[in-house]
MIMARDO-663527 format. One line per field, with one value per residue: residue number from 1; residue in three letters; chain; x, y, z of N, C-alpha, C, O in turn. Coordinates in pm, 1 decimal. Example, Ala and Ser with C-alpha at 12.3 -4.5 7.8 and 13.67 -1.06 7.14 Angstrom:
! MIMARDO-663527
k = 1,2;
r = Ala,Ser;
c = A,A;
n_x = 1319.0,1285.0;
n_y = -569.0,-225.0;
n_z = 780.0,708.0;
ca_x = 1230.0,1367.0;
ca_y = -450.0,-106.0;
ca_z = 780.0,714.0;
c_x = 1320.0,1290.0;
c_y = -330.0,3.0;
c_z = 780.0,787.0;
o_x = 1423.6,1340.9;
o_y = -331.9,113.8;
o_z = 846.5,803.9;
***
This chain:
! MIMARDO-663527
k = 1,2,3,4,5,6,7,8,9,10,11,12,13,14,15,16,17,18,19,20,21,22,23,24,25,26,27,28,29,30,31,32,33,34,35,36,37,38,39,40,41,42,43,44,45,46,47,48,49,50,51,52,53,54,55,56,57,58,59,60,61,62,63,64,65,66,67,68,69,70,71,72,73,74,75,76,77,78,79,80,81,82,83,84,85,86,87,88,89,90,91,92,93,94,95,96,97,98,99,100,101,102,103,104,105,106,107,108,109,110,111,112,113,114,115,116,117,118,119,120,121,122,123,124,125,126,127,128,129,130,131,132,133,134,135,136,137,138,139,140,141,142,143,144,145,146,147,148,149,150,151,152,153,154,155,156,157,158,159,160,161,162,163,164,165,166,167,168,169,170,171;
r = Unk,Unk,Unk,Unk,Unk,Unk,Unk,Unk,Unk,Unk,Unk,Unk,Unk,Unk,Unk,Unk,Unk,Unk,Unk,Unk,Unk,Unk,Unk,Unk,Unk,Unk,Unk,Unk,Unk,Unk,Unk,Unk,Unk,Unk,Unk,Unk,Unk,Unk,Unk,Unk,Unk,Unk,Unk,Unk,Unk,Unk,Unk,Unk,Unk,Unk,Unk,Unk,Unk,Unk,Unk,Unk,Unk,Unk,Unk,Unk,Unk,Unk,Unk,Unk,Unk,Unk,Unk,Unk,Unk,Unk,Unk,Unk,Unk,Unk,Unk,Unk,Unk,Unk,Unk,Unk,Unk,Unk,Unk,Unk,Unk,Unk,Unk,Unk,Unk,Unk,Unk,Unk,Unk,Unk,Unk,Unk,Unk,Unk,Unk,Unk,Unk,Unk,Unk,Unk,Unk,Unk,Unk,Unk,Unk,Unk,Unk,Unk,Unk,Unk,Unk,Unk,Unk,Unk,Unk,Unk,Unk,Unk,Unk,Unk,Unk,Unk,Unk,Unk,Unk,Unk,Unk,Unk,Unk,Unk,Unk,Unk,Unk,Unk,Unk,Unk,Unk,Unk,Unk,Unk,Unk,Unk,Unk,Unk,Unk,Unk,Unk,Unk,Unk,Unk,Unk,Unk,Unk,Unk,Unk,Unk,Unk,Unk,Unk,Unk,Unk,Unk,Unk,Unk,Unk,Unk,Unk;
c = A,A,A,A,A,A,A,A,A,A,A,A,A,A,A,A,A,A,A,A,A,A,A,A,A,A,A,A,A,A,A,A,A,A,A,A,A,A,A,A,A,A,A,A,A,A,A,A,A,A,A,A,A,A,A,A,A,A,A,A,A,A,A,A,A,A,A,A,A,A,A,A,A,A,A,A,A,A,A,A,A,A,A,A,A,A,A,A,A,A,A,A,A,A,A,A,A,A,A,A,A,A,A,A,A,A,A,A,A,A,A,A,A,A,A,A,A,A,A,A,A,A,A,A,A,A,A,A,A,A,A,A,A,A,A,A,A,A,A,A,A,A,A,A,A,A,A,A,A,A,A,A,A,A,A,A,A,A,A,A,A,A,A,A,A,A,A,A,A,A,A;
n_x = 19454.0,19304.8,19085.4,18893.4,18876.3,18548.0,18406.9,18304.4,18001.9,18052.5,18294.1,18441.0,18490.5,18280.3,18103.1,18198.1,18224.5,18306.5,18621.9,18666.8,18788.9,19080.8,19254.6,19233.1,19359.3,19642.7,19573.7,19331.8,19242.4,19328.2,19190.6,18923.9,18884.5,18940.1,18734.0,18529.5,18591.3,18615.0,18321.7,18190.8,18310.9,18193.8,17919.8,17760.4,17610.8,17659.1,17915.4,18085.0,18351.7,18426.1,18369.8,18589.5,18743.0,18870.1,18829.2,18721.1,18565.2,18423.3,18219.2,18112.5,17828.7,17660.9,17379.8,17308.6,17550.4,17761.1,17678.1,17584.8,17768.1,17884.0,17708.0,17836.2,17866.1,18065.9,18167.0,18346.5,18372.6,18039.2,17748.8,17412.8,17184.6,16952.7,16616.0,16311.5,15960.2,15874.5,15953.9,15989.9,16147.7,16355.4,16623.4,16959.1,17319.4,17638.9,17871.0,17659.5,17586.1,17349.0,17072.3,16798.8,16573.9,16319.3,16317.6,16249.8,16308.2,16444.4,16272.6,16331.0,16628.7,16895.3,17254.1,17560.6,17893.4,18221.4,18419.1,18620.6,18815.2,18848.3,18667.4,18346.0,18012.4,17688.2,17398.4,17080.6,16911.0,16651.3,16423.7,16553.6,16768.6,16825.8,16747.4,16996.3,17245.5,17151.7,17217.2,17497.0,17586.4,17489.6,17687.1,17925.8,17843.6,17819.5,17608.2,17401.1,17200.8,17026.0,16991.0,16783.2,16511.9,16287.5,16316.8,16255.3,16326.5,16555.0,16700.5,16673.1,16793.2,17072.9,17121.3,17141.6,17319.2,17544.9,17554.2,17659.8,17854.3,18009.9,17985.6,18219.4,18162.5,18176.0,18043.9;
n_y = 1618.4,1393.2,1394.5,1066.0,813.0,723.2,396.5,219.9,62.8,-287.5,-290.7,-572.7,-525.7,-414.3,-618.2,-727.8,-917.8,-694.5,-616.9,-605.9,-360.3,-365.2,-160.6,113.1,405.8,666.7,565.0,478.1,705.5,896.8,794.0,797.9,1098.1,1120.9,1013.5,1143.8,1388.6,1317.8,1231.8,1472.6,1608.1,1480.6,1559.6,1362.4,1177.8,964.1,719.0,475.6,244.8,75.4,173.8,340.5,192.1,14.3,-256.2,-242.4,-198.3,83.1,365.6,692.8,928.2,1239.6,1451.5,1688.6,1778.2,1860.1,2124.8,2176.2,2242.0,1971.3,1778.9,1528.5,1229.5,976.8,623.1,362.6,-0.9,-57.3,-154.9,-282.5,-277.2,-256.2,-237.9,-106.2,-18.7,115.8,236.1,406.9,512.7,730.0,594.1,696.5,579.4,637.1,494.1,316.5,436.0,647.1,561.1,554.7,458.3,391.0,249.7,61.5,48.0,-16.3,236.7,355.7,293.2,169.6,233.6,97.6,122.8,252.3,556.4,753.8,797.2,608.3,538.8,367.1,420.7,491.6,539.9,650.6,705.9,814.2,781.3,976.7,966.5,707.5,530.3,597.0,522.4,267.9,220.5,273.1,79.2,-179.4,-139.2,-233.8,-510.5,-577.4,-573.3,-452.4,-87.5,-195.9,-451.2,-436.4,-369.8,-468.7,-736.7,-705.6,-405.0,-424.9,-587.6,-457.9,-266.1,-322.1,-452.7,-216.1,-121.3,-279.9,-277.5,-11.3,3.7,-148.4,34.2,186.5,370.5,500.9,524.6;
n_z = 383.7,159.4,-166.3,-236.1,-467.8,-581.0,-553.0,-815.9,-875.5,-1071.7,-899.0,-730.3,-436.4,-375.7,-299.8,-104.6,269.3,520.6,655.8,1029.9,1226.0,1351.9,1473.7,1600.7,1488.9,1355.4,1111.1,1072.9,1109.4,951.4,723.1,781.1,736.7,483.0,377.1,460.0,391.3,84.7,74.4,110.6,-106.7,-289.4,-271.4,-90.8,172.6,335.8,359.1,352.8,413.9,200.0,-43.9,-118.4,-202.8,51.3,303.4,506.9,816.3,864.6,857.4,757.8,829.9,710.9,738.5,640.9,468.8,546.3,620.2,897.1,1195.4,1387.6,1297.7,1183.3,1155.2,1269.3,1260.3,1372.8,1334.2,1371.6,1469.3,1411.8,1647.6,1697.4,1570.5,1452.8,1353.7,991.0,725.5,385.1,182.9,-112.7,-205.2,-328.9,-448.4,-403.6,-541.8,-685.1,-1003.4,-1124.8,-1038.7,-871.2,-606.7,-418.1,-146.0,159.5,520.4,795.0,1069.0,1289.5,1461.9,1641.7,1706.0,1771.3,1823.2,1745.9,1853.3,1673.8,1897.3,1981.9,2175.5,2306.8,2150.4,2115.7,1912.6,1826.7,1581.7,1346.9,1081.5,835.9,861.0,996.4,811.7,598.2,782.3,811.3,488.6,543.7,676.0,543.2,345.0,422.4,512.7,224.9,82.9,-145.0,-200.1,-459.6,-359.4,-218.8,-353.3,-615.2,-836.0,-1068.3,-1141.3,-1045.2,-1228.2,-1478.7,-1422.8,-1418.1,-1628.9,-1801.2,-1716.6,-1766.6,-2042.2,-2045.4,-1915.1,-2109.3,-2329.1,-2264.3,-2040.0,-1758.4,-1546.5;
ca_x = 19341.1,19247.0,18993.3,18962.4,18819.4,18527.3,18409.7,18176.7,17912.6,18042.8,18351.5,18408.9,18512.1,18180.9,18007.6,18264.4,18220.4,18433.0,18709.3,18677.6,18950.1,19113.1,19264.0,19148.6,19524.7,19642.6,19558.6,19217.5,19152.9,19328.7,19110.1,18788.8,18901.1,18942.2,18610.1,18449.7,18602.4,18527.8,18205.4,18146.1,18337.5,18052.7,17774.5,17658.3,17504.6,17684.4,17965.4,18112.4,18505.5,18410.7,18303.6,18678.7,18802.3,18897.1,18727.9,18730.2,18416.4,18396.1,18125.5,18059.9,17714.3,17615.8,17252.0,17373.0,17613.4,17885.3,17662.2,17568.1,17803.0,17814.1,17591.0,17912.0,17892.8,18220.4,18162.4,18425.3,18269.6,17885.4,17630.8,17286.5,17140.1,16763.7,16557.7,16166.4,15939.6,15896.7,15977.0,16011.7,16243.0,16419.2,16755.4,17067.9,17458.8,17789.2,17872.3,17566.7,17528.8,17175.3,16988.7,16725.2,16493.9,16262.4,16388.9,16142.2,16388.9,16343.9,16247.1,16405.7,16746.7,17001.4,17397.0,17711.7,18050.7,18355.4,18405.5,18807.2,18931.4,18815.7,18498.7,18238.3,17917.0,17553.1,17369.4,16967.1,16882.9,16500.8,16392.4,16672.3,16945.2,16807.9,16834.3,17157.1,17306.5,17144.6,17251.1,17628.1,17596.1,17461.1,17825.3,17980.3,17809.3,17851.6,17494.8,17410.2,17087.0,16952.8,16950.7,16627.7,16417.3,16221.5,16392.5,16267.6,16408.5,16727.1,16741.1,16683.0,16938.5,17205.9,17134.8,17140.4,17458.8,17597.2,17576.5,17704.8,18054.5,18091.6,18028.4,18336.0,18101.2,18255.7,17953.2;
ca_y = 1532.5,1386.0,1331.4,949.3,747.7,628.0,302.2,193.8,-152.1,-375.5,-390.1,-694.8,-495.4,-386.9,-746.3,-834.0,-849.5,-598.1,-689.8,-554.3,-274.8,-413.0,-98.3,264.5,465.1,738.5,525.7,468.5,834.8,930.7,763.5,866.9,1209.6,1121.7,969.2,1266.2,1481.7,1259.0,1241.7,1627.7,1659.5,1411.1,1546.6,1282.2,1221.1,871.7,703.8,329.3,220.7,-19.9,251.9,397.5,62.4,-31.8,-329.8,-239.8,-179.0,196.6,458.1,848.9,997.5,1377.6,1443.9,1840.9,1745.0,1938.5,2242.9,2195.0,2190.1,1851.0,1685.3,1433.1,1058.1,842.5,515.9,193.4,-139.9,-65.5,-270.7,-262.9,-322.2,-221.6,-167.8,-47.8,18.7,81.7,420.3,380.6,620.6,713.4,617.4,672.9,571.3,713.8,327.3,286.0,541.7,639.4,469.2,638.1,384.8,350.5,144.0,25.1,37.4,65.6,383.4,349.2,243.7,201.0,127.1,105.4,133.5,290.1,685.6,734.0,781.5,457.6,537.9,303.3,535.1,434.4,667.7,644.7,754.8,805.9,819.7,972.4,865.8,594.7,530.2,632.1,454.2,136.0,187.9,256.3,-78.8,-285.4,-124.2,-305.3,-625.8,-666.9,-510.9,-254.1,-85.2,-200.9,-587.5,-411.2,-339.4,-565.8,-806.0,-650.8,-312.9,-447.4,-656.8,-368.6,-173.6,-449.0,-445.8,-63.8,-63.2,-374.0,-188.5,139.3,-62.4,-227.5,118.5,232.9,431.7,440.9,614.5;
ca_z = 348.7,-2.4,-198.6,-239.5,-603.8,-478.3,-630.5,-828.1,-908.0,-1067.7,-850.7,-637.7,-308.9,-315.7,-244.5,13.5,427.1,555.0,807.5,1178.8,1204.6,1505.6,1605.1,1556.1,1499.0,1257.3,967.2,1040.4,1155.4,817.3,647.6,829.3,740.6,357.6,368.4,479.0,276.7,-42.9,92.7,68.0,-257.3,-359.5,-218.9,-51.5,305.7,368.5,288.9,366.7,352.0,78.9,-122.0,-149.1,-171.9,195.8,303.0,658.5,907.3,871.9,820.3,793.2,735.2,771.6,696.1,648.3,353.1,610.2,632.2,1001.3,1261.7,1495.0,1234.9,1118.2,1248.3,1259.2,1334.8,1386.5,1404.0,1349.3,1524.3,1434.1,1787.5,1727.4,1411.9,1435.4,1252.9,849.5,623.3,263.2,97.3,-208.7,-211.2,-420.5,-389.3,-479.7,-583.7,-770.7,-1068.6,-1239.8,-989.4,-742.9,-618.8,-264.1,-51.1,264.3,577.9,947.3,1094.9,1421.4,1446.6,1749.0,1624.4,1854.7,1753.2,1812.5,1772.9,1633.8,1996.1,2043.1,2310.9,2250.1,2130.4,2125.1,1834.2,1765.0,1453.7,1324.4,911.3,694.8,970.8,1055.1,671.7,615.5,852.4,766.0,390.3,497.3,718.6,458.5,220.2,516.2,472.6,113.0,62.2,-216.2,-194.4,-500.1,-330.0,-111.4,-482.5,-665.5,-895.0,-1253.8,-1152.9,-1029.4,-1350.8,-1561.9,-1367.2,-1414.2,-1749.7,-1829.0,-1624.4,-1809.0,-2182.9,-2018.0,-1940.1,-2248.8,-2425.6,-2202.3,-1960.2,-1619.2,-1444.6;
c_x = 19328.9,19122.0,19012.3,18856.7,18719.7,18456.3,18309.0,18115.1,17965.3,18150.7,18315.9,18438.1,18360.5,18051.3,18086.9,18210.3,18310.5,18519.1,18686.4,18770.3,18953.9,19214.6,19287.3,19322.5,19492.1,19549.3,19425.6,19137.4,19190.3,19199.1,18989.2,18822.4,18889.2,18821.5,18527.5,18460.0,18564.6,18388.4,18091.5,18151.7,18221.5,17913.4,17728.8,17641.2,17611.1,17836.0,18035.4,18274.5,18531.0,18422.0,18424.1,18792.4,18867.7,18801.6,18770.9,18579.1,18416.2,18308.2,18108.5,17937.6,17703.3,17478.1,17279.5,17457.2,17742.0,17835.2,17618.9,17666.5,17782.2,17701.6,17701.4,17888.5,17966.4,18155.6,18251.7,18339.1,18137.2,17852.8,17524.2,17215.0,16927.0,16740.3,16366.8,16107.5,15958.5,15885.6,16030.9,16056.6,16319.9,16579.6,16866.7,17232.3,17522.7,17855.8,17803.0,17519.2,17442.2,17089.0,16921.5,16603.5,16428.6,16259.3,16256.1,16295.7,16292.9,16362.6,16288.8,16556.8,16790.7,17116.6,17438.7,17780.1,18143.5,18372.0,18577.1,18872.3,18919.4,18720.5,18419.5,18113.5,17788.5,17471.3,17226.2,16978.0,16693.7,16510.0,16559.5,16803.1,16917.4,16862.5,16926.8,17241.1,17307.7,17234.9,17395.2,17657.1,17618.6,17626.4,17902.4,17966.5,17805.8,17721.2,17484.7,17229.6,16964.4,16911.5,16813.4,16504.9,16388.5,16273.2,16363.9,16345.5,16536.8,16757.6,16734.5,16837.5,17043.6,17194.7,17209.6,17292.4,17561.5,17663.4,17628.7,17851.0,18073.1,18102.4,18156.3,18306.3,18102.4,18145.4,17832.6;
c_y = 1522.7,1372.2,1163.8,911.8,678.4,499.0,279.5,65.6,-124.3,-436.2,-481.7,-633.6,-445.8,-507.0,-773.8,-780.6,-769.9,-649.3,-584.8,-473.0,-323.0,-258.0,34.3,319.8,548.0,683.9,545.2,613.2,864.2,933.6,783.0,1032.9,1231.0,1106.8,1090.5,1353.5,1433.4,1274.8,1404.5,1673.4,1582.6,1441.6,1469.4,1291.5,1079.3,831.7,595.0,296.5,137.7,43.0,336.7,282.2,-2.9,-93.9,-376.9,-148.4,-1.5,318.2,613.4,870.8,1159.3,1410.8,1578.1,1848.8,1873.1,2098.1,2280.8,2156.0,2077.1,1751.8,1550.8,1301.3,1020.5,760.6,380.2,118.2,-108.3,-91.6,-228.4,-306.0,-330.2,-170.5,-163.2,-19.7,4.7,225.8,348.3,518.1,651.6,747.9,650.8,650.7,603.2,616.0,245.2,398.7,565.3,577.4,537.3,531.4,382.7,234.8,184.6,-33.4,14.5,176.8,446.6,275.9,301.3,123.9,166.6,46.2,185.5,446.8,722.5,743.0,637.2,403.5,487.4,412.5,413.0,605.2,596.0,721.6,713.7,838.5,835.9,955.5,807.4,493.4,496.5,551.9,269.0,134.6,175.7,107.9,-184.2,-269.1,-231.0,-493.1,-692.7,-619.9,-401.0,-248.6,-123.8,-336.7,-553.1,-377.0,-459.9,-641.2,-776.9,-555.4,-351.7,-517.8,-581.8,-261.7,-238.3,-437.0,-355.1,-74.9,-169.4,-261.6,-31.0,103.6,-85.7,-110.5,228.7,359.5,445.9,495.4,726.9;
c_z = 197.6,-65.1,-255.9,-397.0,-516.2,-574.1,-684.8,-871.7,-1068.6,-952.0,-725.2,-457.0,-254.8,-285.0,-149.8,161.1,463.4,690.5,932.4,1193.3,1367.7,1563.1,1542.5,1596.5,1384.8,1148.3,950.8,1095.9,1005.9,747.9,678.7,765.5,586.9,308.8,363.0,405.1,154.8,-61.6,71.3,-68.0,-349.9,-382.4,-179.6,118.8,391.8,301.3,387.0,343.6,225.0,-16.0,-164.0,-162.8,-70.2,221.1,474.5,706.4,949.9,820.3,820.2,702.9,838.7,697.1,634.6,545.0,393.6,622.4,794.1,1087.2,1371.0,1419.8,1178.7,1262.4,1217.2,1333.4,1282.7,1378.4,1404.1,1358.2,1486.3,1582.8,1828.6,1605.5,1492.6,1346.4,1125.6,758.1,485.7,218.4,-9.4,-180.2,-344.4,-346.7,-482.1,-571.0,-708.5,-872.2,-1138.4,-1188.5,-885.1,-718.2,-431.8,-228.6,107.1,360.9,748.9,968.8,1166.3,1436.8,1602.8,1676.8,1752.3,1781.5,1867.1,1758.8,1757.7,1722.1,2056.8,2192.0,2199.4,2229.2,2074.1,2016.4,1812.1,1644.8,1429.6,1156.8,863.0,774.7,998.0,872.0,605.8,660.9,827.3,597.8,407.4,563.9,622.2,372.9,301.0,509.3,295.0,14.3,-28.3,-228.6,-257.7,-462.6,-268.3,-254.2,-550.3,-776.0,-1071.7,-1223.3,-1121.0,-1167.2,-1473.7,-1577.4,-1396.4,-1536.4,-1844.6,-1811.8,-1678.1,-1945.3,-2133.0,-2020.4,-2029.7,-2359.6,-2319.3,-2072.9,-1806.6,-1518.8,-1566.1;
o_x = 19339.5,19037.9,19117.6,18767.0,18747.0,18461.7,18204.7,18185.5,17950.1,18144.3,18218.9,18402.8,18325.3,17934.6,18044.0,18169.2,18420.7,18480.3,18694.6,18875.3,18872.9,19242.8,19356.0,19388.8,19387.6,19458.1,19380.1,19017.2,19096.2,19124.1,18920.8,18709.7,18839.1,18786.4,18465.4,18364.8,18476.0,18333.0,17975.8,18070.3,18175.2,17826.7,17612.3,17656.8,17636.2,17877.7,18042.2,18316.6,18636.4,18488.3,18392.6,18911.2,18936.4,18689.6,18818.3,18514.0,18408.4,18353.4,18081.3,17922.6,17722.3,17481.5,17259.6,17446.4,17797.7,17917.9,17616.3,17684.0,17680.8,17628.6,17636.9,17892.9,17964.3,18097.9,18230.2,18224.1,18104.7,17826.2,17509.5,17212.1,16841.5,16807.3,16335.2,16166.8,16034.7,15785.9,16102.9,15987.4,16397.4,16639.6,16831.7,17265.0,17497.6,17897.0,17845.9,17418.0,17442.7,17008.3,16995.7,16529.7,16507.4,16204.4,16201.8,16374.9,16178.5,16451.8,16301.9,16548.3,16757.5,17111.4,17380.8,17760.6,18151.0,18345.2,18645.6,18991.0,18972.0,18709.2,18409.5,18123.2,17795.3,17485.6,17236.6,17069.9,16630.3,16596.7,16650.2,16917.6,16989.9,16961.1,16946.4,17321.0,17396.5,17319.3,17454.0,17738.2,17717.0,17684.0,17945.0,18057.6,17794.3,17728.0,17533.9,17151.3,16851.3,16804.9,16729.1,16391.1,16467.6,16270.4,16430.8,16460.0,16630.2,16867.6,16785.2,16920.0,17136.9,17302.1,17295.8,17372.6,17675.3,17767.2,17624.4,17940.6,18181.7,18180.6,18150.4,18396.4,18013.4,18179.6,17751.8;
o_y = 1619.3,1325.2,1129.0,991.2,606.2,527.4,308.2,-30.9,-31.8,-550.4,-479.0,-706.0,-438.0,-481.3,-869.9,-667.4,-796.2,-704.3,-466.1,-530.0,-319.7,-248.7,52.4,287.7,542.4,752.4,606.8,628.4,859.7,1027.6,788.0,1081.4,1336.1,1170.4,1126.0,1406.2,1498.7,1314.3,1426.6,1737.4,1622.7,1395.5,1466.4,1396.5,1099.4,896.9,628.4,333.8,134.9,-11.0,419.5,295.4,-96.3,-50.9,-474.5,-63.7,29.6,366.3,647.6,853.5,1186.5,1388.0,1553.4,1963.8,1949.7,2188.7,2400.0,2034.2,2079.9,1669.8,1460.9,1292.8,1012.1,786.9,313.8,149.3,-180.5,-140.6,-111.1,-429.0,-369.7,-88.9,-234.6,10.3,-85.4,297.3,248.5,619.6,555.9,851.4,618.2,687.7,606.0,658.8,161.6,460.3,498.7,523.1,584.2,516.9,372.7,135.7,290.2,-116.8,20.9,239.1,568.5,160.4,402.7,16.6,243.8,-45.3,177.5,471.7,707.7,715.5,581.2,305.0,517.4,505.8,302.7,725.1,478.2,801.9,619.9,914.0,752.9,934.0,788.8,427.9,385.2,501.7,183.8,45.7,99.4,30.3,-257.0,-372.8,-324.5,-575.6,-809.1,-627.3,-289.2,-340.6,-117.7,-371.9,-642.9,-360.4,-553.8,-550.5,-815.5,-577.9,-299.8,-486.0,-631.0,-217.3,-158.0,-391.0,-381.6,-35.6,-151.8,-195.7,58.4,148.0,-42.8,-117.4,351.3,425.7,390.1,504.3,805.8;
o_z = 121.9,11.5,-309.2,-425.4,-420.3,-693.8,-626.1,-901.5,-1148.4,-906.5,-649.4,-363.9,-137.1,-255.2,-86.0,186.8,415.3,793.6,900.9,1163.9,1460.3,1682.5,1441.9,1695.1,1320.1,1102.0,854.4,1117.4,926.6,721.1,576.5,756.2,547.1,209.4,262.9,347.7,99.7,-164.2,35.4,-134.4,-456.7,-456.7,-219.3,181.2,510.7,205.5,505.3,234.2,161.6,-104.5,-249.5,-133.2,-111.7,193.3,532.6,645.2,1068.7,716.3,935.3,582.0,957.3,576.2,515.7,502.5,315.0,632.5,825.0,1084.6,1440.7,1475.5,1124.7,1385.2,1094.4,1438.8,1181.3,1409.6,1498.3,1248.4,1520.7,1584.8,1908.0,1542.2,1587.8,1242.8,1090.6,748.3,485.5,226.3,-9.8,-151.3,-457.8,-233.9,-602.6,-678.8,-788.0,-838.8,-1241.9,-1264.0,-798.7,-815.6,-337.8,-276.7,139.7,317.2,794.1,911.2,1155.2,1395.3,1664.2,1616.7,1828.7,1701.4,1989.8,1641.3,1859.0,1704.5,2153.0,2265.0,2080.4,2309.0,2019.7,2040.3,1777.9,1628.2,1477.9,1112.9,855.5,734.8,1095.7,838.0,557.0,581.8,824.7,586.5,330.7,513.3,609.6,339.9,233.3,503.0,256.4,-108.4,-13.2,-252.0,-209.4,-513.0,-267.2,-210.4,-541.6,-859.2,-1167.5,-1262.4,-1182.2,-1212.2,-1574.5,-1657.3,-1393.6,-1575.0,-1928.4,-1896.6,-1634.7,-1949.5,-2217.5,-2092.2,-2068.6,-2454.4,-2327.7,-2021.4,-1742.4,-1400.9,-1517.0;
***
């Protein structure tokens, strides 16, 4: 397993739709496996194929940051199927650096997918997995969390994050 580069705003893989992985094999367990592990070496909770530059329909979140067994989600193909409710939370991404901002989500969530042997799986999620899950969706759709914040702070943030590149600031 590797650790993978994972990407960050401004690039363009991270506005795109992600393609459908039409068929769950080594490659795409590999790479669930890289994910995860990146995802630990990161610290983070979530993590999106976009987000390592693969612009394929794949997700891992662990709320546990790999300290609880059975707490890892793989998911193929990602449906939102049911949203509820309203929780406002402070997010951050691996993608997005220097940015912590509350985000207003749903509270309730149902996804289906695909779990790497290729059984369809049905997962609720409530608050910070419900969350989660929505934020690695949205990486999927092209979505970065700060599109859910109010249009000065994102325009501040864009800014900030503008003069950070040009002084050669990669993060």
């Amino acid at each position: 397993m590797s650790i993978l580069e994972i990407i960050q705003f401004p690039h363009p893989v991270l506005r795109n739709k992600a393609a459908e992985v039409e068929k769950i094999d080594d490659r795409i367990r590999e790479l669930a496996a890289n994910m995860v592990k990146t995802m630990y070496h990161a610290e983070g909770i979530g993590l999106a194929a976009p987000q390592v530059g693969v612009s394929e329909r794949l997700i891992v979140v662990d709320l546990s940051c790999g300290e609880k067994e059975g707490e890892l989600i793989v998911l193929v193909n990602p449906v939102l199927t049911k949203k509820e409710g309203e929780i406002a939370l402070e997010e951050g991404c691996l993608s997005v650096p220097d940015l912590r901002e509350k985000v207003t989500r749903a509270d309730l969530i149902e996804v289906q997918g695909y779990d790497l042997e290729g059984k369809a799986v049905r997962i609720e999620g409530r608050e910070l997995c419900a969350v989660a899950i929505q934020h690695e969706i949205d990486h999927l759709e092209g979505v970065l969390f700060f599109d859910h914040i109010s249009r000065l702070k994102r325009s501040r943030y864009l800014s900030k994050r503008k003069k950070a590149l040009e002084c050669g600031d990669k993060g």
